[in-house]
N, C-alpha and C positions, 0 to 999 in steps of 0.2 A: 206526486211529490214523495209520497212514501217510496216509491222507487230509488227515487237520489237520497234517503234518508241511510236507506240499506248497506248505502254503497259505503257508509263511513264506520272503519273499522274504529272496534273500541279501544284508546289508547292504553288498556291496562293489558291485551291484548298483543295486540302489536304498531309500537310506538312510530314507528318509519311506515309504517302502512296507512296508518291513522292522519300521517301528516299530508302524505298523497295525496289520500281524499278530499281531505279538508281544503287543501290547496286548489284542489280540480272543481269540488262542489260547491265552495264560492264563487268561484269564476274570476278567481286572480290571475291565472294565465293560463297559457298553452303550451305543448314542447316544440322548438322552433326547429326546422328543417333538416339543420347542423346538430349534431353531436354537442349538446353540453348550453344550448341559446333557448332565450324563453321569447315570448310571443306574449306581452303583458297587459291583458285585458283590461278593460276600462275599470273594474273593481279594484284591480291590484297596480292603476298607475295612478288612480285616485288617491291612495294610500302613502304611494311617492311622492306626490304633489304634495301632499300633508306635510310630510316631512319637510319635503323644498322648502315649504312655505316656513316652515318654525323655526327651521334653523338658518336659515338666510338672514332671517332679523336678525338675528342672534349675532352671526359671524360679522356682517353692517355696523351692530354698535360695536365692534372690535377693530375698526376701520378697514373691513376686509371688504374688496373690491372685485366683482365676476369680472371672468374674463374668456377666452378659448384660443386656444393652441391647438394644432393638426393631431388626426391623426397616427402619422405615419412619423417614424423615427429614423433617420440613416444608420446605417450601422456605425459606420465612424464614429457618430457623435455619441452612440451607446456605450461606444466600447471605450470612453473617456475615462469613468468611473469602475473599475474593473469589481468592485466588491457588488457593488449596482450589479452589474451583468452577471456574475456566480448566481446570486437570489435566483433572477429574474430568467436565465436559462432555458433550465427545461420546459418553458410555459410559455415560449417565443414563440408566436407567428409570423412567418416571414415572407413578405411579396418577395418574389425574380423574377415574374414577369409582368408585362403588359403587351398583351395581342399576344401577338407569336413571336415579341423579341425579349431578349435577355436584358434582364436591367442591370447596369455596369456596376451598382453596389445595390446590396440589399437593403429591402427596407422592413424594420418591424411595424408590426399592429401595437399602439401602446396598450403597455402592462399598467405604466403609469406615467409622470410626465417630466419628473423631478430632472432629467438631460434635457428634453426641449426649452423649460422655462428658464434652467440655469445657461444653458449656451444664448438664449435672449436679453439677458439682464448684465449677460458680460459687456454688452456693448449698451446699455441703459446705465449701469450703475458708476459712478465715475468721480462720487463729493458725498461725504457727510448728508449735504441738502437732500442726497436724493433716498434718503431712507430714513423710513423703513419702507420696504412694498410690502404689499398684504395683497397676494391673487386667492382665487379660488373661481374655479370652475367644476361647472354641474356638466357630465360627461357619460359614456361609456369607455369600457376600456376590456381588453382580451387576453386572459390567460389560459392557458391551455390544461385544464385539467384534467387528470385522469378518474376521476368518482365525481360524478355530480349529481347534484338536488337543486331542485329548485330553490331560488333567493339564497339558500344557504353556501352550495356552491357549485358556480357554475361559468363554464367559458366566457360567456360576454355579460359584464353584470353593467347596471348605472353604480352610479356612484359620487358625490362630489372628494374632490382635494383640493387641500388649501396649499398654498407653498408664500413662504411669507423670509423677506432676507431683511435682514439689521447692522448695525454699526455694534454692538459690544453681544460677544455672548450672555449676556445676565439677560438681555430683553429679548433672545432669542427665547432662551429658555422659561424667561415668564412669556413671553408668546404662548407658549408648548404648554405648558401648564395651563392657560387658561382656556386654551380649547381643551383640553381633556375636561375640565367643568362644565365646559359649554355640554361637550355629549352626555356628560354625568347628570346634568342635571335633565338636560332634555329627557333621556333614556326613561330618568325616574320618575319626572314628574310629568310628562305628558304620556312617553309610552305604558309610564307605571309598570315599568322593568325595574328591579332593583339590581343594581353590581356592586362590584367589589371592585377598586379599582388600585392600579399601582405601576413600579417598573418592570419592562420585562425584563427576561434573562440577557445574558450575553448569546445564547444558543438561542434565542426567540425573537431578539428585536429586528426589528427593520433594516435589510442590506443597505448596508454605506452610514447606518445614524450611527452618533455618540449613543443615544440613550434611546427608547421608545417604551412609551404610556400607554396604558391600557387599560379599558371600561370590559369586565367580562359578566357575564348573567350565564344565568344556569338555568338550564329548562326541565319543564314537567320529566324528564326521565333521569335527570343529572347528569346529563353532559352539557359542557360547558359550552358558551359561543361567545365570541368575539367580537363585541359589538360595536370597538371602534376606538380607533389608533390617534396617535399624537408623537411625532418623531422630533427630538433635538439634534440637527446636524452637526451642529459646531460650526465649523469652517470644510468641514471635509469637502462638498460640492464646489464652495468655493473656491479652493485650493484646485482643484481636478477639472475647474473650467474660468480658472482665472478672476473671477470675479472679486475686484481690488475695488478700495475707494480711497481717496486723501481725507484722512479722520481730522480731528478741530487740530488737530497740532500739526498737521501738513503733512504728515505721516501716512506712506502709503500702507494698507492693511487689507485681509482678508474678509469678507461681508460674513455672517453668520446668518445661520438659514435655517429652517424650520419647514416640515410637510405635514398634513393629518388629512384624515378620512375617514365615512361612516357610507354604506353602500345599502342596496335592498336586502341585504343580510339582515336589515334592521324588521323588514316585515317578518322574515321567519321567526326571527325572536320572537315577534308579537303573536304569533301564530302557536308555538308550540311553548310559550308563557299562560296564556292567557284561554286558549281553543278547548273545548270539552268535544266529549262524544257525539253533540250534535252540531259541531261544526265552529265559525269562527266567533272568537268575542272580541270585539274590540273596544281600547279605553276611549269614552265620550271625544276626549280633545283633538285624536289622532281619527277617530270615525269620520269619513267622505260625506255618508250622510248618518245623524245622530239621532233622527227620528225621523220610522216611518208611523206615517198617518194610514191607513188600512183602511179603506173604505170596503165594508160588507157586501153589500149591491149599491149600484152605478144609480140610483134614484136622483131625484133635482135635489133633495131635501138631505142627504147622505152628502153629494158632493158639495152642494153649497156648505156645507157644517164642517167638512172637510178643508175645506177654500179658508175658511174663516178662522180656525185652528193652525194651519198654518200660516196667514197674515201675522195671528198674535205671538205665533214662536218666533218668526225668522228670523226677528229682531237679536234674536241673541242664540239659533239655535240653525244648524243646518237639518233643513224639513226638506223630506218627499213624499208626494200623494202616491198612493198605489191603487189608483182606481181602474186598472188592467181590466181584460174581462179573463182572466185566470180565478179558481176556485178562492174563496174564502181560506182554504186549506193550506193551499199552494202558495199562496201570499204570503202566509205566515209563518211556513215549514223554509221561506225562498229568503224570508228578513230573519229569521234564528241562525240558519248555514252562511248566513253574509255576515252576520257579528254585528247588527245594528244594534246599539244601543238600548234606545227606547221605540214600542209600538203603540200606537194609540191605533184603537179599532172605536169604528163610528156605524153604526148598525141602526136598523130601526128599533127592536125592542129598550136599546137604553136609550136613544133618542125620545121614544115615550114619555121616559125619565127623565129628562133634561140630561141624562147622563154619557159618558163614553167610559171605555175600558183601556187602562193602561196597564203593562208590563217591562218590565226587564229583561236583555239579556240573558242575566246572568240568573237569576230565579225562576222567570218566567210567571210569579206569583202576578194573577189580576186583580184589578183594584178598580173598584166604578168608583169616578171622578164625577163631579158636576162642572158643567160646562164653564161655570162663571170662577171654576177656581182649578181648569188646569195646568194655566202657566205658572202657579204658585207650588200645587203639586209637582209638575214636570222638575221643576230647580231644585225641589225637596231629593226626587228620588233619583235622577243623575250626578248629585252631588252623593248620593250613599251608596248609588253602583259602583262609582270612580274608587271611593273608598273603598269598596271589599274587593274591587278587585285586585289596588293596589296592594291590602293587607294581606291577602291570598297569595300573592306572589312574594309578598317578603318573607313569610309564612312557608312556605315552600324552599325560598335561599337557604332561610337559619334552619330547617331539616337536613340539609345536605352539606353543610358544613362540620368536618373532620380534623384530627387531630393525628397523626402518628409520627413516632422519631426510628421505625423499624423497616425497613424493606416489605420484611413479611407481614407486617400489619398494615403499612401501607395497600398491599396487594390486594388481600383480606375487604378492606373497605373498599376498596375500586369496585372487586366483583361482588361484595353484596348488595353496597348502599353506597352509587357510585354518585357524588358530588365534588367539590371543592374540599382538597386533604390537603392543611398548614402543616408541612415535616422542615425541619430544619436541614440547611442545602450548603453544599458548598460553592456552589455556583457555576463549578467547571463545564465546560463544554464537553470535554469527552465523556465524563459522568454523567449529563443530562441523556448526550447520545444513549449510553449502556441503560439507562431509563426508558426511555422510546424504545427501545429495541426489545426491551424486556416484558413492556408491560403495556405499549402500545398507547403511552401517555407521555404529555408533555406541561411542563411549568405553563400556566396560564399570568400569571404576576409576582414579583416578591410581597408580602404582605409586610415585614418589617427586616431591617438590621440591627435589632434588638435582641442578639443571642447573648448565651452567659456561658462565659469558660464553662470549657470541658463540651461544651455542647457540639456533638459528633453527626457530622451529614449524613442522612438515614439509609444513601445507599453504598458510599464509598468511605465510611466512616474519617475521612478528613475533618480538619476542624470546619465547622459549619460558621459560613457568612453570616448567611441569611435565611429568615423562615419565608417560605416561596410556597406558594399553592400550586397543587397540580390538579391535574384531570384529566377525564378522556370529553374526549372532544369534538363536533360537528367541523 
């Protein structure tokens, strides 16, 4: 096991090296065959299943309904939404053939699905009665990227999106708003990410939305990720594939419509939020499994005491026995590199003692328990992991949180003390470009429209909209 300990570079060292290993040494996935696809080992679809599971409920009491659409896209019906297609472009995969014939129009791999559902619903939606719809499906989907990292970014990710269409824009937009809370809150209080959340720019949002929302986090090195979207269409899809209803007044009208998404981008978060030098941490609620039991040697009197420690957790707690015949060492060096939680090690000499040994992740501090009081213990000390690790990481946001209204000072903090920098923006889109181009950063959210005369956008000196957070970026 000291072998795979080796392997994991120190993140104060090198930050993208660091992540690698960690990724590899848990055993969340593999590189798949293809240029840019992961191969996602039972560790790290465990982690997706978590997710599924949390936010499924979640989307449910919002009256949101799974669903699945193909596939494969016509080009025709892509090319309906033209702002849609400009995004979506350069990251098109495209069948022409099957066998060895030409296919008489092309067909893309979806990027995403907002054309197949809305050319669906043209012919479903038809009266007032029949809305609101609330779809969402749990998918993969394919964009052709040129830099990939694993979960962070990469040609074929999972991902769920919602797409939900209504009768008045106000209920679109409170739609769009309440899932932006929905991942806000997930984010924070199970992944125990803390974000900042807001509008994007007009240079940032979503091809084809009125508006798009955004949950962003900031990781152990300051750059930013994007941990998950919330678009207000308006009527635009609707308009660009017909979809009309007869509103209470007999009035025919355009349906307004709403998309959002959160994908395995969300493990990397958790990975380079929360991950030290020996590998993954993971917060208790989002852990696949949250205690392992460590059995010392394989004895009757070891495993039974084991059996029986987990009987009294399960009840409230996801337990695995590790009674392998791999070393004592190995066990323990294999549940710190996987981010488990809590270890309870059951041995003979505390067995003597009526006792067993527990630990944390995140300290690693042991602590002899008596056996008649470690379910009481276990809820003490996963309740204080949860806690530092969440304060750790909020602790970490509010360090990397900046101020400038200068270009040059702007620049200054990118490359020292690179996080989250509030400069005062005008919002323009060519302005943002001369930004990206300059300095290899982009607006992540507006944080407010609360500027005061005279206040001048810090790179084009125009009068300033809005104060917008920038950074560089995963």
């Amino acid at each position: 096991m000291a072998q795979k300990l080796e392997k994991i570079t120190s993140r104060d060292i090198d930050f993208t090296r660091w992540y690698t290993d960690v990724v590899k040494n848990a055993k969340l996935m593999d590189y798949g065959q293809v240029k840019g696809t992961m191969i996602l080992k039972p560790n790290g679809y465990a982690i997706w299943e978590k997710i599924q599971e949390n936010l499924d409920k979640k989307f449910k009491s919002l009256g949101v309904k799974n669903v699945y659409f193909p596939l494969l896209i016509p080009e025709s019906l892509f090319n309906k939404e033209k702002k849609h297609v400009e995004g979506f472009a350069p990251e098109l995969a495209t069948v022409t053939m099957v066998g060895d014939k030409d296919l008489g129009e092309k067909l893309f791999i979806r990027p995403t699905s907002e054309v197949l559902i809305a050319d669906f619903l043209e012919k479903e939606i038809k009266s007032y009665r029949d809305l609101p719809i609330k779809y969402n499906q749990w998918v993969n989907v394919l964009r052709w990227e040129k830099t990939t990292r694993p979960f962070l970014r990469s040609s074929e990710f999972l991902w769920q999106e919602g797409h939900t269409f209504h009768d008045s824009a106000e209920e679109a937009k409170k739609m769009t708003l309440d899932i932006l809370e929905v991942y806000k809150s997930f984010v924070k209080e199970i992944l125990l990410i803390p974000v900042i959340d807001g509008q994007k720019t007009e240079h940032e949002k979503f091809a084809g939305a009125k508006e798009t929302y955004t949950i962003e986090s900031i990781m152990y090195d300051g750059q930013a990720l994007q941990s998950g979207t919330s678009h207000f269409f308006g009527d635009n899809f609707s308009k660009a594939f017909n979809i009309k209803f007869q509103n209470k007044n007999q009035k025919e009208e355009n349906a307004y419509s709403t998309s959002w998404g959160v994908s395995t981008r969300l493990i990397g978060a958790l990975i380079m939020t929360h991950g030290d030098d020996n590998g993954l941490i993971l917060p208790s609620k989002i852990a696949p499994t949250q205690i392992s039991i460590i059995a010392v040697n394989n004895s009757e009197q070891i495993i039974d005491t084991c059996k029986e420690l987990k009987s009294q957790l399960e009840d409230m707690y996801r337990v695995e026995i590790d009674n392998t015949d791999k070393s004592f060492g190995f066990k323990m060096a294999e549940s710190e590199i996987q981010g488990i939680p809590l270890r309870i090690e059951v041995g003979p000499k505390d067995l003597a003692d009526n006792n067993v040994t527990i630990s944390d992740r995140l300290h690693n501090n042991k602590v002899k328990v008596k056996l008649s009081e470690v379910k009481n213990n276990v809820i003490s000390i996963i309740d204080k992991y949860d806690l530092e690790l969440k304060n750790r990481a909020i602790k970490n946001l509010e360090s990397k949180i900046f101020k400038a209204t200068t270009f040059e000072k702007y620049i200054n903090i990118i490359n020292s003390t690179p996080g989250f920098v509030s400069v005062p923006f005008c919002g323009e889109i060519e302005c943002e470009n001369n930004i990206k181009q300059e300095s290899s950063t982009v607006s992540r959210c507006i944080k407010d429209f609360d500027v005061n005369d005279g206040e001048l956008c810090f790179k084009c000196n125009k009068n300033a909209k809005m104060h917008t957070y920038f950074a560089r970026s995963y």
